[in-house]
C-alpha positions as a Markdown table, in Angstrom:
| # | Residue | x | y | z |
|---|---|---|---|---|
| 1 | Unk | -7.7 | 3.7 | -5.0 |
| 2 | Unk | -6.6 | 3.3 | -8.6 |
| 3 | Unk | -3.0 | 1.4 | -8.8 |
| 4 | Unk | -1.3 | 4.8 | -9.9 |
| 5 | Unk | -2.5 | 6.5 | -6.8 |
| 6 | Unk | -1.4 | 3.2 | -5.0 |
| 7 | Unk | 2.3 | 3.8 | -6.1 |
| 8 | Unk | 3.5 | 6.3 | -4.0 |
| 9 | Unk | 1.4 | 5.5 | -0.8 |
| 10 | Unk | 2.6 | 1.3 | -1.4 |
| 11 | Unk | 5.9 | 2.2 | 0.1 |
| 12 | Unk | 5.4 | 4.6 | 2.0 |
| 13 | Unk | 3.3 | 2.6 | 3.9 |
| 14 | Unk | 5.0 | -0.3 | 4.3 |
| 15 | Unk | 8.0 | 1.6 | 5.3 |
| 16 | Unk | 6.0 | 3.1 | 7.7 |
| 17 | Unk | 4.8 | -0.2 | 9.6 |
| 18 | Unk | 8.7 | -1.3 | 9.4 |
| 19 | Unk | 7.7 | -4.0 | 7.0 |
| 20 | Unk | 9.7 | -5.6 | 3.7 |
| 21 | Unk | 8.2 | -6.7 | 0.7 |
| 22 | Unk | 7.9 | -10.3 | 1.9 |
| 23 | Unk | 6.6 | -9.2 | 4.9 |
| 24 | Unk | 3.7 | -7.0 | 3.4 |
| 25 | Unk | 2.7 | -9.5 | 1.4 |
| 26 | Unk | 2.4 | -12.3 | 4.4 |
| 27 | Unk | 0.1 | -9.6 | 6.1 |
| 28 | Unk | -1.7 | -8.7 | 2.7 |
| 29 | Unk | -2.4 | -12.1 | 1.4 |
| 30 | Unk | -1.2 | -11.4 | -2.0 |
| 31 | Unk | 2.7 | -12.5 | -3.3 |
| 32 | Unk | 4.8 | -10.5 | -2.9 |
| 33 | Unk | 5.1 | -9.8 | -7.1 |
| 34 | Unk | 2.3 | -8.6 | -6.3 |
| 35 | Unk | 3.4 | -6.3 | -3.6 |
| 36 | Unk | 6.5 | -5.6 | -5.9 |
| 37 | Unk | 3.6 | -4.5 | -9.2 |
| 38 | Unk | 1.3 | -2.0 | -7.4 |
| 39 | Unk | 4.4 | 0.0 | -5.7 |
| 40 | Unk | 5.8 | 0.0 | -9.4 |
| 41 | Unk | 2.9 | 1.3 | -10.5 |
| 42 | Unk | 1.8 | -1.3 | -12.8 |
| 43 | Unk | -1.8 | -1.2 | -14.3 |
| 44 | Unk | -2.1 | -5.1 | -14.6 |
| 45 | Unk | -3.0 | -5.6 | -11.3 |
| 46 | Unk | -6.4 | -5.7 | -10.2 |
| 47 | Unk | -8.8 | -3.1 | -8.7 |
| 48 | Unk | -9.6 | -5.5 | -5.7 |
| 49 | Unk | -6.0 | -6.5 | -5.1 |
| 50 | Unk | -5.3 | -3.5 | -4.6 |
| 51 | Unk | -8.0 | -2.3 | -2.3 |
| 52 | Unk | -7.1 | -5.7 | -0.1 |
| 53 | Unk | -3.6 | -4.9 | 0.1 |
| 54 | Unk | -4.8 | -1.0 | 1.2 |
| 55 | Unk | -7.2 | -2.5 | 3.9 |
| 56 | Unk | -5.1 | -4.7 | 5.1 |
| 57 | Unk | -2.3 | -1.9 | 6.0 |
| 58 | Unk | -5.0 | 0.2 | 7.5 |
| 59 | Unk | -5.7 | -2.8 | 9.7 |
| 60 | Unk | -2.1 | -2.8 | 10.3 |
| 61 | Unk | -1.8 | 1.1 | 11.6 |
| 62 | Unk | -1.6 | 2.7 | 8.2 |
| 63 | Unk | -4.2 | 6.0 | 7.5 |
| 64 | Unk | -4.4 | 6.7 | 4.2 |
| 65 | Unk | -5.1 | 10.3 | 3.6 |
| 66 | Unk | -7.5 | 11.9 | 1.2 |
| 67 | Unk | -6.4 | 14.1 | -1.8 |
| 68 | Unk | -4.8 | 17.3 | -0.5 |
| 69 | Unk | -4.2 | 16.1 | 3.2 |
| 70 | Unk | -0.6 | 15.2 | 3.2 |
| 71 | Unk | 1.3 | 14.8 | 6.4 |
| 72 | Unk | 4.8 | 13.1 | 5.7 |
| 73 | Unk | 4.0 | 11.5 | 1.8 |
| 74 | Unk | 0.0 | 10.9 | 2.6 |
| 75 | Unk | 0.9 | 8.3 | 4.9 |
| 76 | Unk | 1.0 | 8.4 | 8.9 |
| 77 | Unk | 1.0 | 5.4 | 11.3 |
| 78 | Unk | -1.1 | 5.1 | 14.0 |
């Protein structure tokens, strides 16, 4: 997941789980800057930060859908 396909699914997802920022990030592991950068879309974060942050919200309920499959955003809980 490249960090501008991260920044619409980011919110979505979190939103979805009921989560803030702060939150996402204590479940993540990351800060939540760092939470706050890939939902903005920002290309200095890196690769593997933000497939940890994706698998950890799939752990937490979150499907990510493939290219194409959208139900409500690309994002549906569990």
């Amino acid at each position: 997941m490249r960090v501008e396909q991260a920044r619409p699914v980011a919110p979505a997802a979190r939103v979805a789980l009921g989560l803030s920022v702060r939150q996402a990030a204590e479940i993540t592991g990351v800060s939540h800057e760092t939470i706050t950068r890939i939902e903005a879309g920002r290309e200095d974060v890196k690769q593997a930060t933000v497939e940890k942050v994706r698998e950890a919200l799939e752990a937490a309920g979150v499907v990510f859908l493939a290219s194409g499959e959208m139900i409500d955003g690309g994002v549906e809980g569990r």
